[in-house]
Structures are given as C-alpha cells and as structure tokens.
N, C-alpha and C positions, 0 to 999 in steps of 0.2 A: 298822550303824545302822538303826533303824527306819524305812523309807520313809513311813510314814505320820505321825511324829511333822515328818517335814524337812517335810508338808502341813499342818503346824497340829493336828492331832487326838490327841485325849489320850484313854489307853489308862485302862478297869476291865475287869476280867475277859476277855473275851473278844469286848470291843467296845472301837469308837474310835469318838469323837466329834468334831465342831468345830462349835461354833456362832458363829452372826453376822448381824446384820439378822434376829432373828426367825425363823432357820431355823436347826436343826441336819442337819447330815448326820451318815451314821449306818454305822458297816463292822463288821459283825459276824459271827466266825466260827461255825458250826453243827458239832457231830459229828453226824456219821451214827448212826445205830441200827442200822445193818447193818454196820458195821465202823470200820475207822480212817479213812474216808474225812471229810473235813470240805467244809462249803458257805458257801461268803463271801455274804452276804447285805447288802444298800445301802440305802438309807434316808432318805427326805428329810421332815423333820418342821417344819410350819410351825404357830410355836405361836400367834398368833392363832385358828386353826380349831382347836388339840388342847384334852385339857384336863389336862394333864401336864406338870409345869416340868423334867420327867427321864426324857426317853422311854426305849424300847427299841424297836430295830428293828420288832417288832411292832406297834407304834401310829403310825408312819408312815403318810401317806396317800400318799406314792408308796414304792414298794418293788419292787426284781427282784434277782434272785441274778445272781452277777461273770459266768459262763455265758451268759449270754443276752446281752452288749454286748461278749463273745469271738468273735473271727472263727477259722474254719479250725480247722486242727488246736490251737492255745492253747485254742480252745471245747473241744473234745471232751476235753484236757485237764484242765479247769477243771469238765466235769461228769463226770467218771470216766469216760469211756467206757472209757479202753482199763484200766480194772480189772474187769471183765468180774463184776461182784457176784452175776449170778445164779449164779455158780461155786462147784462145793463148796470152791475152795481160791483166794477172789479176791486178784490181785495185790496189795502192799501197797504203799503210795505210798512212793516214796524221797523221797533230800535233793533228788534231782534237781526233782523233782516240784515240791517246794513252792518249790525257787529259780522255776520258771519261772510258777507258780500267783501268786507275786509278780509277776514281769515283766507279768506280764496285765493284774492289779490296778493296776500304776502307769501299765502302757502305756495301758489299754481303762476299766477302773472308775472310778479318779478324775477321768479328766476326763473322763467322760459325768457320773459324780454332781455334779460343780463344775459343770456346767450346770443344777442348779438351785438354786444356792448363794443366791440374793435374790430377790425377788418379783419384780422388773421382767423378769428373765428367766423366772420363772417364767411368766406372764403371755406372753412369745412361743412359749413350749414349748405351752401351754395352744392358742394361737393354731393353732399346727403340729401338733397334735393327738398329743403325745407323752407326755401326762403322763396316761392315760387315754381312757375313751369319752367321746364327744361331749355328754353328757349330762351328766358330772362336770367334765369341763372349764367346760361354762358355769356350772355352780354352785359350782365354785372358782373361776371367775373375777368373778362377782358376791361374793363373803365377801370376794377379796380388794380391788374398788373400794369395799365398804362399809366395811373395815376401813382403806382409803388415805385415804377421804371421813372418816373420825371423828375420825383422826388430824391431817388438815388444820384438822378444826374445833376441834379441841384446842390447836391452835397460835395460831386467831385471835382 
C-alpha cells in the first residue's frame, strides 16, 4: 500500500500532492543525472502568493530535499552517501534501500511537511524562523495578514 496515498495525496507521475486551506504540499521524486540514484524533494505551495492553480515542486516558496529533515545514518542514507558516486563503479541502491528511504519519508518528511499544511501554522513557523530568512519571513507574513484582512472583508 502506498504510504503516501493512507496521507491524503494523490500521485501524477513522479509527484504527490494534497491540497487544503489554500496550500498544497508537494513530494516529488528526482533522478539523478549521475546514476540510478533518486532525490525526494518537499514542497509547500501557498496559492494566494503563487500564480499557478497546478504547481510543481519548483514553484514552491518553501521547499528542502527528504535529506536534510534525516537524522543520523537514515540522512546519509537518504543523500547517497554510502553510494560513493564519485566511484568508477558507484554502488547501486537496493530494495533495501528504498524500503527504508520510505521509513524516513513517513518517519521524518511528512510530518515536518504537515507542519506547514494551513496558514495559521504557517504564520508560527514564520514567527520561529523556519520557513526562511528573516527578511522573507516578514514579507510572507505581511501577504499572508493582507490576504486574512481581504478575506475578512469579503465576508462582511
């Protein structure tokens, strides 16, 4: 069974999606150019600020690879280390490999990406200084009270 499909997210090509409240997250796998190695890439796309009703990973204004939110040896894992690429003959990843490239993804990626699944949380990560520099965080977090302020006067 698909882990990612039991999270809500629906698979095209070589990306999952789920969207809700104005924000899609975003899980998409990368091959390598240097071999059979692939790079799981994450993606939080809020579409008040984009101007795309169908993103790709790329057009995310938060985005980090599944690597980088890996502790320990699952990280070194999850970024190839131990396939050693500058090798004339680099290891090739097993089943082993991408069983536990999943366990990482479920254990470590989704629920760091589900932390920024709605504005209001977004808006504390921004506060915590997690969703970027300090510079972008206040300007994402002024688009996101002028776009909560229009919506409100929309309603009254």
């Amino acid at each position: 069974r698909n882990p990612l499909k039991a999270w809500g997210y629906q698979k095209k090509n070589h990306t999952w999606k789920r969207a809700n409240s104005g924000i899609t997250l975003i899980v998409n796998i990368q091959q390598s150019r240097w071999g059979n190695w692939a790079y799981i890439n994450c993606g939080v796309y809020v579409h008040s600020l984009g101007i795309t009703e169908s993103p790709k990973e790329y057009n995310c204004q938060i985005r980090f690879r599944l690597e980088v939110v890996v502790p320990g040896s699952a990280g070194k894992l999850v970024r190839g280390d131990y396939h050693d690429f500058s090798s004339v003959s680099p290891r090739e990843p097993t089943t082993e490999d991408a069983t536990e490239i999943g366990k990482a993804l479920i254990e470590y990626g989704l629920p760091f990406l589900e932390r920024f699944a709605d504005t209001s949380r977004l808006r504390e990560l921004i506060a915590e200084r997690l969703a970027g520099s300090i510079d972008q965080a206040c300007q994402f977090t002024r688009q996101l009270n002028d776009e909560q302020t229009s919506i409100v006067q929309s309603m009254s």
